[in-house]
C-alpha positions in Angstrom: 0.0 0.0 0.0 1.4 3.4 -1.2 2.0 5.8 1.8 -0.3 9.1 0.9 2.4 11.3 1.7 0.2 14.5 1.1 -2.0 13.3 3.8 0.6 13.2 6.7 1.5 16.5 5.4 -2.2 17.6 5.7 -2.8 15.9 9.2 0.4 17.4 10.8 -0.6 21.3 9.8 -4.1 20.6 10.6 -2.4 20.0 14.5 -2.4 23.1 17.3 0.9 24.8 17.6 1.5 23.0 20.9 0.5 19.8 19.8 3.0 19.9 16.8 5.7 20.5 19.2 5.3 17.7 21.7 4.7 15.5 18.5 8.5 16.4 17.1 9.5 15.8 20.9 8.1 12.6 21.3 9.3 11.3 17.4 12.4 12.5 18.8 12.0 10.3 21.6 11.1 7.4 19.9 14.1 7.7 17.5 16.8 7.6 20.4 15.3 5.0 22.0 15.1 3.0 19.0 19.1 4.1 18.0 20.4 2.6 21.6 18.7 -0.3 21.2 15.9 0.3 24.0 12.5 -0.8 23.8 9.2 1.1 23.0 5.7 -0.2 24.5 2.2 0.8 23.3 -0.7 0.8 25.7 -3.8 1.3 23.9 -7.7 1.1 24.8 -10.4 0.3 22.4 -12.8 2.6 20.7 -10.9 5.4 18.7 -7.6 2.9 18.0 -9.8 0.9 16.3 -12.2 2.9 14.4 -8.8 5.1 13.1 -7.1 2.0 12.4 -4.2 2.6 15.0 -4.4 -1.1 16.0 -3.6 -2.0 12.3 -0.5 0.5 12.7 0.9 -0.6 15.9 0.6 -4.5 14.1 2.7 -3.1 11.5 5.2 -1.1 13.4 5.4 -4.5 15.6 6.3 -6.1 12.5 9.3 -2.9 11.2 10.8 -3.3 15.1 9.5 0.2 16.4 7.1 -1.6 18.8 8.2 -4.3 21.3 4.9 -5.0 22.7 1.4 -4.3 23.8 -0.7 -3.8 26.5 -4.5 -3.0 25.6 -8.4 -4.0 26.2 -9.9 -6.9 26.1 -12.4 -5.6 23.5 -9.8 -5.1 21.4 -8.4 -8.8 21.4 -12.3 -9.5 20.4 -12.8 -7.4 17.0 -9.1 -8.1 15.9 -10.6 -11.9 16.6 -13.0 -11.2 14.2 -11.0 -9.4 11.6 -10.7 -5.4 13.4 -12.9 -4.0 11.2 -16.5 -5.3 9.0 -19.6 -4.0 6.6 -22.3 -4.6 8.8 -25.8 -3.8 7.9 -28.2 -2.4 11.2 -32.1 -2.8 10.8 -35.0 -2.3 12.8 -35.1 -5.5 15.1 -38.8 -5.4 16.2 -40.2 -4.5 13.0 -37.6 -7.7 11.2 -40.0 -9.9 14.2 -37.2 -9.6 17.0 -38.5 -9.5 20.7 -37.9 -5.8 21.4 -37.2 -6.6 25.3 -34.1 -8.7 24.1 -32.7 -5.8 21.7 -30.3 -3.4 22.8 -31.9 0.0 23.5 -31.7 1.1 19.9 -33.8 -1.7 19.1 -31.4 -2.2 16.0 -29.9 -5.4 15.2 -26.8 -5.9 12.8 -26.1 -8.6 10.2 -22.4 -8.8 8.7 -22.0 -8.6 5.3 -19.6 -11.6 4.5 -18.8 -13.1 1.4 -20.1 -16.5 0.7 -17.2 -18.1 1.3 -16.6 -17.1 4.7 -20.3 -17.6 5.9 -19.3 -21.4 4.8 -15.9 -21.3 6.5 -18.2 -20.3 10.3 -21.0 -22.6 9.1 -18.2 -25.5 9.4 -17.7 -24.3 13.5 -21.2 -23.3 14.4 -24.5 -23.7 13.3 -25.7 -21.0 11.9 -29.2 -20.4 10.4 -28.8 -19.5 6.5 -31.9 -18.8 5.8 -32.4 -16.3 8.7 -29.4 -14.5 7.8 -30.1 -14.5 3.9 -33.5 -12.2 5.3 -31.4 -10.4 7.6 -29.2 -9.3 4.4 -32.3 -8.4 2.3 -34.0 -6.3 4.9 -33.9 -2.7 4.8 -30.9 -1.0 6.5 -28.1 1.4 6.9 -24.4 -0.1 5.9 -21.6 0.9 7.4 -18.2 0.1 8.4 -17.7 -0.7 12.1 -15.9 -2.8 15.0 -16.2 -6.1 13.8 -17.2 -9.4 15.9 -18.9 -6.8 18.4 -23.4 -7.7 18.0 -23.6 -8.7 14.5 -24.7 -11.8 13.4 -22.8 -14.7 12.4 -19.3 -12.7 13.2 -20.1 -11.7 16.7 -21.6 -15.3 17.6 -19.1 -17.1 15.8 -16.3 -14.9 17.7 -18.3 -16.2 21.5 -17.8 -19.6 20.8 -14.2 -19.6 19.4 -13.8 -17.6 22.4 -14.6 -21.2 24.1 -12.1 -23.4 22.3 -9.5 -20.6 22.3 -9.8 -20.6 26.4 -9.7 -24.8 26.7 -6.1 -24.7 25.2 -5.3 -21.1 27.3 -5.9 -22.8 30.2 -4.4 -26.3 29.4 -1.4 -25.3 28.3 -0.9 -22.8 30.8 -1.0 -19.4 28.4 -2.5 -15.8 28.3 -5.8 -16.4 26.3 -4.3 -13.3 23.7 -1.5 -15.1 22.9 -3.8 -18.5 21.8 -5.6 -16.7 19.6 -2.8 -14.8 18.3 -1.9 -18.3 16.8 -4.5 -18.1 14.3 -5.3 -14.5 14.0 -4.6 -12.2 10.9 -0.7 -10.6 10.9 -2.0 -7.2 11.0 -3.7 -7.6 14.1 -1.7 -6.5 17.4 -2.0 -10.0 18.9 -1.4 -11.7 15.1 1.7 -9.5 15.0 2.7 -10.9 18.6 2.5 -13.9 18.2 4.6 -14.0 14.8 7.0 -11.7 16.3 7.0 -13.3 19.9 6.2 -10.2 21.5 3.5 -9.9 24.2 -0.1 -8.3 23.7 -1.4 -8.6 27.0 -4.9 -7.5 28.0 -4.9 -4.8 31.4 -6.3 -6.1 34.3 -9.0 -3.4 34.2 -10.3 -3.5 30.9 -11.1 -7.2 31.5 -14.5 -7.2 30.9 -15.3 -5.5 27.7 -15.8 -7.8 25.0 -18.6 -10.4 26.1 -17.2 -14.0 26.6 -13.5 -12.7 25.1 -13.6 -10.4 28.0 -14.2 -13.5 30.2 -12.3 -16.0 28.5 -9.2 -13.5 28.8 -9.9 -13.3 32.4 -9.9 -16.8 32.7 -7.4 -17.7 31.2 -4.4 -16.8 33.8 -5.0 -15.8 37.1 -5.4 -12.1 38.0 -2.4 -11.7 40.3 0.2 -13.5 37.3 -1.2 -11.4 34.6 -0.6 -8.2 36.9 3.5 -9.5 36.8 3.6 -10.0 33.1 2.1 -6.5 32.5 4.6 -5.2 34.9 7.4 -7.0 33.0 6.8 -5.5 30.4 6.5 -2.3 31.4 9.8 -3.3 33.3 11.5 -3.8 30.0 10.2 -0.7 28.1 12.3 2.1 28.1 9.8 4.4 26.6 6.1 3.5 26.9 3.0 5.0 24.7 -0.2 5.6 26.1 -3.6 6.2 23.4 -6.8 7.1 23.8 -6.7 5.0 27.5 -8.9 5.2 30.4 -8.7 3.0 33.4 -5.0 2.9 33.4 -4.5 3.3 36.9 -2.8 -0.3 37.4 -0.1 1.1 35.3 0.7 4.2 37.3 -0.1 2.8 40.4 -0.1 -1.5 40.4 1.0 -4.0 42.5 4.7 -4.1 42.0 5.6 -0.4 40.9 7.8 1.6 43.8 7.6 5.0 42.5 4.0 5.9 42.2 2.5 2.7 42.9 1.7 0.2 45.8 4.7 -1.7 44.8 6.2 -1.2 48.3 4.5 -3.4 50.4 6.0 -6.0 47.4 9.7 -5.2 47.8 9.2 -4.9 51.7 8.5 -8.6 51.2 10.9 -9.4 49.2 8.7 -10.0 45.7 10.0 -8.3 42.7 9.1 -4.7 42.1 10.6 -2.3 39.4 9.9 1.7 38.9 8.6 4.2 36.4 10.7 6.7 37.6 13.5 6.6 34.8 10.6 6.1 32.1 9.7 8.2 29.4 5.6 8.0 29.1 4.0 9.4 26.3 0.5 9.9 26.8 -1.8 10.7 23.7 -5.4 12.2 24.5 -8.1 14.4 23.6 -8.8 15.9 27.1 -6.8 18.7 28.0 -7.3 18.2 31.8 -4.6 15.8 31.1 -2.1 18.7 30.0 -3.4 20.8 33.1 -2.9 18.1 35.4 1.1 17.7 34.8 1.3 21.3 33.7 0.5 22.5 37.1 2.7 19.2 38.9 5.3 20.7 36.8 4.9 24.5 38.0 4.0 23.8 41.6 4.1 20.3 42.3 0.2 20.3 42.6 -0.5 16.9 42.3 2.4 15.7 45.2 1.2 18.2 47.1 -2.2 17.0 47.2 -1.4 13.7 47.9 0.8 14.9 50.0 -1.7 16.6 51.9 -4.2 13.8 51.7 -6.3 16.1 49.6 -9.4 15.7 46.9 -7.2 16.9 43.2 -10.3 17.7 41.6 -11.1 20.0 44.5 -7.3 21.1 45.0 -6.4 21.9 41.3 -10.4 23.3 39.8 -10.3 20.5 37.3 -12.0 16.7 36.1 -9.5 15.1 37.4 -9.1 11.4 36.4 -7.2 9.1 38.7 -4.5 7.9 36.1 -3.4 11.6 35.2 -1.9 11.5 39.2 0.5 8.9 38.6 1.4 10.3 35.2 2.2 13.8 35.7 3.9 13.2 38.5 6.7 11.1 36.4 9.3 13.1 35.4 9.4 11.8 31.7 6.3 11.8 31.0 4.8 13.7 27.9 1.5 14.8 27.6 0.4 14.9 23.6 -3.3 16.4 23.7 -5.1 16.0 20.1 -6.9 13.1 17.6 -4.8 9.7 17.8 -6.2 9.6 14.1 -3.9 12.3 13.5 -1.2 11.7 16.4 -0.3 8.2 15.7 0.1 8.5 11.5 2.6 11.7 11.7 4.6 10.1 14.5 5.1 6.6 12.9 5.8 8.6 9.6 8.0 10.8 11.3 9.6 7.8 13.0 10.5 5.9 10.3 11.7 8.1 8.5 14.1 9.0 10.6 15.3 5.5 11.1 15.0 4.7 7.5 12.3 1.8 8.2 10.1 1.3 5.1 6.5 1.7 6.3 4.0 -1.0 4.3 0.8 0.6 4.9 -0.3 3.7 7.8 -3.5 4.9 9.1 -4.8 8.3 8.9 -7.5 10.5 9.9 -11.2 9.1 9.4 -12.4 11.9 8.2 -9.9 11.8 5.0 -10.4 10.6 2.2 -6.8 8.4 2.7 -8.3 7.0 6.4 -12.2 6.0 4.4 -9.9 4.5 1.8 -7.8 2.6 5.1 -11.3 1.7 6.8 -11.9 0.0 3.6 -8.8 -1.9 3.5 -9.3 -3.3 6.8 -12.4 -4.7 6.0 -11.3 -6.3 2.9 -7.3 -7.2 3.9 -7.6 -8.5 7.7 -9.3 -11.3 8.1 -10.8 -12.6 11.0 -9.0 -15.4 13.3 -8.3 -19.2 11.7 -9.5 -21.8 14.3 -7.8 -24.3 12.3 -4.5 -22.4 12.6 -4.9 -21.5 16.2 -5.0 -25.6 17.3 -2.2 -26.6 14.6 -0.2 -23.8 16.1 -1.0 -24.8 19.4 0.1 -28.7 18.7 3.7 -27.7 17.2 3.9 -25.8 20.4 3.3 -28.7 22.5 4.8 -31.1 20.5 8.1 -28.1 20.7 7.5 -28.8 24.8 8.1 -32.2 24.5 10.8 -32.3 22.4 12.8 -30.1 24.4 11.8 -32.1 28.0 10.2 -28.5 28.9 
């Protein structure tokens, strides 16, 4: 896929003054990290990296060496399952002979508009009721490109009860649910990425639940307090970490085994392992601009340590929304704070990045809105494909079968 260079171009003057700035700071970042060798982590949530096609970045900066690993929701792990992005038609579920009380609130339903082929490929898993779906795809509707696997019928389904099998071997075998279905799922997909690059995708412990049985079979998978130590690994081994469009990200600031914000103390004072942010650089993408308040006024007055110094309310202390996560953050001495669209942030800094490193960029994201980002959506839907069960059990069985061999 050709690069739409005039796009970037576009997307980066379209940015604030301020925002520009901290954008060649943080590429800047990135590049000196990447030069000595150091490692660079994404934490994503769902919602916006999806829809601007972020998640299909990261895969392929995962696959170029600029990204070393992920931490993100479990949503996420259940559209890439079912191919990131899909043409899904909505109609009006009561007036299509639905019982209204069993709709969601919109009353709509959504049918996914798969080729023949693959409806046959699901049929061979699940049973799946042809001719209530050809009627679903003739009734009247509005198309459009959204989250795939999410309440549409057969992807969503189909993506529930793989998230069954794809558990059984998680928990046989001992391994993070993400990285099972990695096994089968399409390369430009974070966890598809991971697992061909043998770098961890790892869900957060608070963003669990998101993503119907995914969300539960993730949680199952491994047990709470052993996912919380991989996460922190990771995080251990990133030298620079990047944080987009994230909410609940507390556990990263402030988790079980981090000393210099976090609760990590009563860990060391034990004796467990324990590591610290304090030597990290955290670059933090967002659209609210409490966020920029928040560590602008640690940074002036030490605002934040003072109120928790003082045993104080922030919101109250500082005048502002104040979101737990921003008190760890700001008060981390390399932390950056980039407030503006990931649709435009994440495009102009892994153009900016590569070029800089002379890395060769196969495909980028942009901006929705654009022409270039509709052409991208359109892309996803057609290029990534949703998860093989086929290939996630014959991966599974040379793994094994690698165990054995080797007496592990």
């Amino acid at each position: 896929m050709k690069i739409d260079q005039d796009a970037i171009a576009q997307m980066y003057q379209a940015l604030k003054p301020r925002t520009r700035s901290r954008l060649n700071k943080a590429v800047k970042m990135i590049v000196e990290a990447k030069e000595r060798g150091q490692r660079v982590v994404a934490v994503v949530g769902s919602g916006p990296n999806l829809h601007e096609g972020v998640t299909t970045l990261i895969a392929e900066l995962m696959h170029k060496g600029l990204i070393d690993g992920v931490s993100t929701s479990s949503a996420v792990i259940n559209h890439e399952m079912a191919g990131t992005l899909e043409r899904v038609k909505r109609i009006d579920g009561r007036a299509f002979g639905f019982d209204g009380d069993r709709l969601p609130c919109d009353g709509r339903f959504e049918v996914s508009m798969i080729s023949k082929a693959r409806l046959e490929e699901f049929c061979r898993e699940i049973h799946i009721d042809k001719g209530l779906y050809r009627r679903l795809r003739r009734a009247r509707g509005n198309v459009i490109i959204k989250v795939a696997g999410n309440m549409a019928y057969p992807t969503g389904l189909r993506t529930e009860r793989l998230a069954r099998d794809v558990l059984t071997l998680a928990r046989r075998y001992g391994l993070p649910f993400e990285q099972v279905a990695g096994y089968g799922a399409d390369p430009y997909t974070m966890i598809g990425a991971g697992a061909l690059k043998n770098l961890p995708v790892l869900v957060t412990v608070p963003q669990l639940v998101g993503g119907g049985e995914v969300g539960l079979a993730v949680a199952d998978s491994i047990p709470v307090s052993e996912r919380s130590l991989r996460i922190a690994e990771l995080l251990d081994s990133a030298d620079l970490i990047i944080e987009s469009a994230l909410a609940l990200s507390q556990e990263i600031h402030d988790g079980p085994f981090e000393l210099f914000t976090g609760h990590g103390i009563w860990s060391d004072w034990e004796g467990g392992w324990t590591f610290s942010l304090r030597d990290k650089r955290i670059i933090r993408i967002d659209l609210d601009p409490n966020l920029e308040r928040a560590w602008k006024r640690e940074r002036q007055g030490k605002m934040v340590s003072e109120a928790v110094d003082k045993g104080l309310p922030k919101t109250k202390s500082m005048g502002i929304p104040f979101r737990m996560e921003m008190s760890g953050f700001a008060r981390i001495p390399g932390s950056l704070p980039i407030v503006g669209d990931i649709g435009q942030v994440w495009p102009v800094m892994a153009a900016g990045v590569a070029e800089a490193l002379g890395v060769k960029l196969d495909l980028m994201s942009y901006k929705q809105s654009l022409p270039a980002g509709r052409k991208f959506r359109e892309w996803i839907v057609n290029r990534v494909k949703p998860v093989n069960r086929e290939r996630v059990f014959e991966s599974v069985r040379e793994l094994t079968a690698g165990f054995r061999l080797s007496g592990s």
